[in-house]
C-alpha positions, 0 to 999 in steps of 0.5 A, a space after each residue: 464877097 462883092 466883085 467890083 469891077 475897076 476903070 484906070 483912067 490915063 489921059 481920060 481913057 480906059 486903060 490897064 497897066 502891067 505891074 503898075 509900069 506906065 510904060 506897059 499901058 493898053 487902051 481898052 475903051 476911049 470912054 470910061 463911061 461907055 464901060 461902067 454902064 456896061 458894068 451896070 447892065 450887068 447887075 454890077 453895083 460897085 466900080 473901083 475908079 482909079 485916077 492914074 494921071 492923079 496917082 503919077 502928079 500927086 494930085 487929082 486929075 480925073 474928077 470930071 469922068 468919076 461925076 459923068 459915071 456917078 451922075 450917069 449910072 447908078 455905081 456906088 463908086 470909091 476913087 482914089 488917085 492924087 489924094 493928096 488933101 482933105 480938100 481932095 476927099 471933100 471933092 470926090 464926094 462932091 463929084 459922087 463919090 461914095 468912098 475915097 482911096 487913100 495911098 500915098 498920103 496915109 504913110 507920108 502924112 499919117 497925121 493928116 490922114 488919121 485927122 482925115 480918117 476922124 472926119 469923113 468916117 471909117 466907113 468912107 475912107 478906104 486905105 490903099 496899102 500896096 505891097 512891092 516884095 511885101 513893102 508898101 509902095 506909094 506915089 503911083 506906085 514909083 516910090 519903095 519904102 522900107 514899111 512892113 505891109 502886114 506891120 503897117 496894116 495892123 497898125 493903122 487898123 488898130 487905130 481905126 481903119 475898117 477898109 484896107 486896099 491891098 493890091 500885089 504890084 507883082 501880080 497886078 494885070 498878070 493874069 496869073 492869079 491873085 497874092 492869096 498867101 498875102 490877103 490871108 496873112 493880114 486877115 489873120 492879124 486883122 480878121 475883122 477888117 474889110 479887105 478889098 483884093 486887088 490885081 492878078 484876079 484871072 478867073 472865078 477859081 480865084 475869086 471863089 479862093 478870095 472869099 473863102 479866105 475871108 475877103 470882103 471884095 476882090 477887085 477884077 480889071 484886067 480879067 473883063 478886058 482880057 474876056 478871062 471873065 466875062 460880065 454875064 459871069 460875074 452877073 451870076 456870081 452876084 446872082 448867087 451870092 446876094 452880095 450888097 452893101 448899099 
């Protein structure tokens, strides 16, 4: 299982958030890249940038940090926040982006993303399917809908999404452990899907729990900032585990 470290940018800055509450903001570093080099000293190879100015606008904002921290480092990077467009996908990569995420935009616009899904390859484009009390949320995570997670899921990979996102809104920068009861129901309706684990990952007990249910990834925030895991951990558990993608 690969362990990808994540960056959430407000205003430009390094920050997490609290069940995706904006109004519960602190700020862990002025420089993001400062903090992904930090990652990559560490034998760390993945970043999970998250553009939170882009996801609350509905458009991208952040471009310029995520081409300083590809341009800079040698992190395989996915980034998502505001997509909104193909013209969106096309400028992650242009900046450096090697994957794109894609939230909002997958379920008010399936049309456009299922064309966008065609176009950039399934390997490319990773969903963000993010859960509120087992419904999807979207726009930043301020707006509920009435889609089934687990339902929706199935759907879209049965139509050809090799990379699902799934982070628990309720646990998200809690510290008190990932949705495990979550990520195994929709490994058990899509056992061949690459699931990314995201928020509430506090300790490596979790992230050993995470792949021996079957996780392609586990996302780990707010776990570093709070020093619950610390870099020279996480390098021992790449160590150990030989995981690469690249």
């Amino acid at each position: 299982m690969r362990i990808v470290p994540a960056i959430d940018i407000i205003d430009g800055k390094c920050v997490r958030l609290e069940k995706g509450d904006y109004q519960k903001k602190t700020i862990y570093n002025e420089d993001p890249l400062e903090v992904a080099k930090s990652f990559e000293d560490h034998g760390v190879e993945y970043l999970h940038l998250v553009d939170l100015d882009g996801a609350k606008a509905g458009k991208v904002v952040n471009y310029s940090i995520l081409d300083r921290i590809a341009s800079q480092t040698g992190l395989s990077v996915d980034f998502g926040g505001g997509v909104r467009a193909a013209e969106d996908i096309d400028t992650i990569f242009d900046y450096g982006g090697s994957q794109a995420v894609v939230g909002s935009l997958a379920f008010k616009n399936p049309d456009l993303f299922f064309s966008i899904l065609t176009q950039f390859t399934s390997d490319k484009i990773i969903l963000g399917a993010d859960a509120h009390h087992g419904k999807i949320a979207v726009g930043g995570w301020l707006e509920s809908t009435d889609m089934d997670v687990i339902e929706i899921i199935k759907d879209y990979v049965d139509r050809g999404v090799q990379y699902i996102l799934s982070t628990d809104i309720e646990k998200d920068g809690m510290l008190k452990g990932p949705s495990v009861d979550l990520y195994r129901e929709i490994l058990e309706v899509c056992p061949k899907a690459y699931l990314i684990a995201s928020g509430g990952v506090t300790n490596l007990d979790d992230l050993e729990e995470l792949q021996a249910i079957g996780c392609e990834s586990a996302i780990v925030g707010k776990a570093i900032y709070e020093n619950r895991i610390s870099l020279k951990e996480i390098e021992n558990w790449i160590l150990s585990n030989g995981v690469s993608n690249k």
